[in-house]
C-alpha positions as a LaTeX table, in Angstrom:
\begin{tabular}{lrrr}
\hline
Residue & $x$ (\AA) & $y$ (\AA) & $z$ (\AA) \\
\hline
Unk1 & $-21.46$ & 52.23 & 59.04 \\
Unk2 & $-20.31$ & 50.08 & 56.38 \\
Unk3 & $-18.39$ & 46.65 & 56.75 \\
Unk4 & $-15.35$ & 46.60 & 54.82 \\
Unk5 & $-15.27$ & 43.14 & 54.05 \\
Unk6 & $-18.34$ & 43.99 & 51.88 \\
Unk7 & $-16.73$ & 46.61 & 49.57 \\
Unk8 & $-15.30$ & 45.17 & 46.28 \\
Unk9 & $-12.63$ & 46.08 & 44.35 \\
Unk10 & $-13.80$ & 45.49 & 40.86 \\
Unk11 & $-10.90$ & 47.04 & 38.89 \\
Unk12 & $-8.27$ & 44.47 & 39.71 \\
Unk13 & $-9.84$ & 41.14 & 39.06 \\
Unk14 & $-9.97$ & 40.39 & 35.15 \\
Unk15 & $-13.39$ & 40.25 & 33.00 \\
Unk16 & $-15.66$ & 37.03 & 33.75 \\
Unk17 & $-15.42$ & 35.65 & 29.75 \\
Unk18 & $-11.52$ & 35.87 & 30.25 \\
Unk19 & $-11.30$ & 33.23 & 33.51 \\
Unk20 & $-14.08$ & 30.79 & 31.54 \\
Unk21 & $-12.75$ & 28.45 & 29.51 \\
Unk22 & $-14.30$ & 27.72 & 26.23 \\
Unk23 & $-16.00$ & 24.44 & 25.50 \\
Unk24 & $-16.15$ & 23.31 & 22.45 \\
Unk25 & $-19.46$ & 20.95 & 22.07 \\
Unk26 & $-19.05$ & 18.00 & 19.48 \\
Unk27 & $-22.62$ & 15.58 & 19.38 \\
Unk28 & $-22.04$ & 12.51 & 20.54 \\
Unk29 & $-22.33$ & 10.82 & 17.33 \\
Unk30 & $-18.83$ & 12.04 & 15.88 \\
Unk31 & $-16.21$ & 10.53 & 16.41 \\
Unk32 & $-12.99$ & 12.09 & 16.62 \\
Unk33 & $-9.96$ & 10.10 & 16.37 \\
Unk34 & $-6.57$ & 12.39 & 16.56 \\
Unk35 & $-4.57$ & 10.81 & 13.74 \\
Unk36 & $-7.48$ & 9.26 & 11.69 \\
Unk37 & $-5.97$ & 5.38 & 11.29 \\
Unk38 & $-8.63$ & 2.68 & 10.70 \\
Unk39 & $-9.96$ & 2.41 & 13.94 \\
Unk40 & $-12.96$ & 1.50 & 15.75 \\
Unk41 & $-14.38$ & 2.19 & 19.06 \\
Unk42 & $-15.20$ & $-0.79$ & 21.32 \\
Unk43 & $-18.95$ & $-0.79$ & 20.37 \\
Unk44 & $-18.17$ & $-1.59$ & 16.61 \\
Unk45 & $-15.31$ & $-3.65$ & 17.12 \\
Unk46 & $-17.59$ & $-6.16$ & 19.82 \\
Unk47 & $-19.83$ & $-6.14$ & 16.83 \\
Unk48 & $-17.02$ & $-6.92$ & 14.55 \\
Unk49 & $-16.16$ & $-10.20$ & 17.15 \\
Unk50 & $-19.62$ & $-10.74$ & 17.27 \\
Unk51 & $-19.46$ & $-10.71$ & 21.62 \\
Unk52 & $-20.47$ & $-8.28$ & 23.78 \\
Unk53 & $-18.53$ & $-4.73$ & 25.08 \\
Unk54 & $-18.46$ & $-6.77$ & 28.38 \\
Unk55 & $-16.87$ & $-9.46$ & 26.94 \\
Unk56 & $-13.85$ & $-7.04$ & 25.36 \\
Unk57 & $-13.46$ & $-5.37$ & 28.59 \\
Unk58 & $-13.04$ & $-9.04$ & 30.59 \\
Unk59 & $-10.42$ & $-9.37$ & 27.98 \\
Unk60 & $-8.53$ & $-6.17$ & 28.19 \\
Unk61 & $-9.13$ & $-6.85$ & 32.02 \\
Unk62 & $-7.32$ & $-10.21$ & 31.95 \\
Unk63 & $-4.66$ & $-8.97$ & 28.71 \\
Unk64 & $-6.33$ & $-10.81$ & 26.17 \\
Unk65 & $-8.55$ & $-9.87$ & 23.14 \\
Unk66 & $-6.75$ & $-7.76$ & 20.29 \\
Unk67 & $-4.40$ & $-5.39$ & 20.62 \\
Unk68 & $-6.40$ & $-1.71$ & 21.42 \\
Unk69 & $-5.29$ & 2.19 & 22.01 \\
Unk70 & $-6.45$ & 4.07 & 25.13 \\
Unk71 & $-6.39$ & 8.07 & 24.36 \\
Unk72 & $-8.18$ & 10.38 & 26.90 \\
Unk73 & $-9.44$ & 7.84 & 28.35 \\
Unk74 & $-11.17$ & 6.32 & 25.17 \\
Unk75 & $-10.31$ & 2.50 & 23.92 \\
Unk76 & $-9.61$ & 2.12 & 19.92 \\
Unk77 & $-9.04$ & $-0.85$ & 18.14 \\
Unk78 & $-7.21$ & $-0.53$ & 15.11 \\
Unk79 & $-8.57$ & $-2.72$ & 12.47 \\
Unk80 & $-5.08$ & $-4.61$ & 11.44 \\
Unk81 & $-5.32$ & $-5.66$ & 15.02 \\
Unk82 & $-8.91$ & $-7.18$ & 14.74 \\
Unk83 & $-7.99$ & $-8.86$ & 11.94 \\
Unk84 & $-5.45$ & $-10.54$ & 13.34 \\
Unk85 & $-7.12$ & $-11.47$ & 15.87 \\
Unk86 & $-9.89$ & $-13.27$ & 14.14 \\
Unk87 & $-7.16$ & $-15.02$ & 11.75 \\
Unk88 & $-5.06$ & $-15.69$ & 15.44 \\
Unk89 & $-8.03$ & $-17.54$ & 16.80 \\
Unk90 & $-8.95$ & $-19.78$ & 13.10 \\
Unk91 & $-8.65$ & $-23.20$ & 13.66 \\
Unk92 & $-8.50$ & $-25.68$ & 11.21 \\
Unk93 & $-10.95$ & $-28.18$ & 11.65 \\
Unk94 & $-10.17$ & $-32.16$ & 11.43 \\
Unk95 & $-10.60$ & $-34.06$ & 8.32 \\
\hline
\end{tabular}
């Protein structure tokens, strides 16, 4: 006696490769940046600052810092903005 909750019907459900989506694997050393402006990731722009990755998240944190991008889930910061940021924070000194 066979139990029919163990006979399949194969011919109705689709193929396996069809219900898999593909992945498409990029090495972690390229960077991908959707419309290609001057833009950094927060590793080379905390480098640019001279100050840690910590320090940039405090200041995003807080809304400080330079003005970034956040795309899937990623933070940019364009390089205009770092700029000005760096010529924002000059001070003259006293004479």
């Amino acid at each position: 006696m066979t139990d029919p909750h163990d006979q399949h019907d194969n011919s109705a459900s689709p193929p396996i490769e069809s219900t898999v989506p593909r992945v498409i694997v990029v090495p972690s050393t390229v960077v991908i940046r959707p419309n290609m402006r001057n833009c950094v990731n927060d590793v080379d722009a905390a480098k640019y600052l001279d100050c840690s990755t910590k320090h940039l998240q405090n200041m995003r944190r807080d809304g400080r810092g330079p003005t970034y991008e956040k795309i899937a889930g990623r933070v940019w910061y364009p390089m205009k903005a770092l700029e000005e940021y760096v010529e924002a924070c000059t001070r003259e000194g006293h004479r």
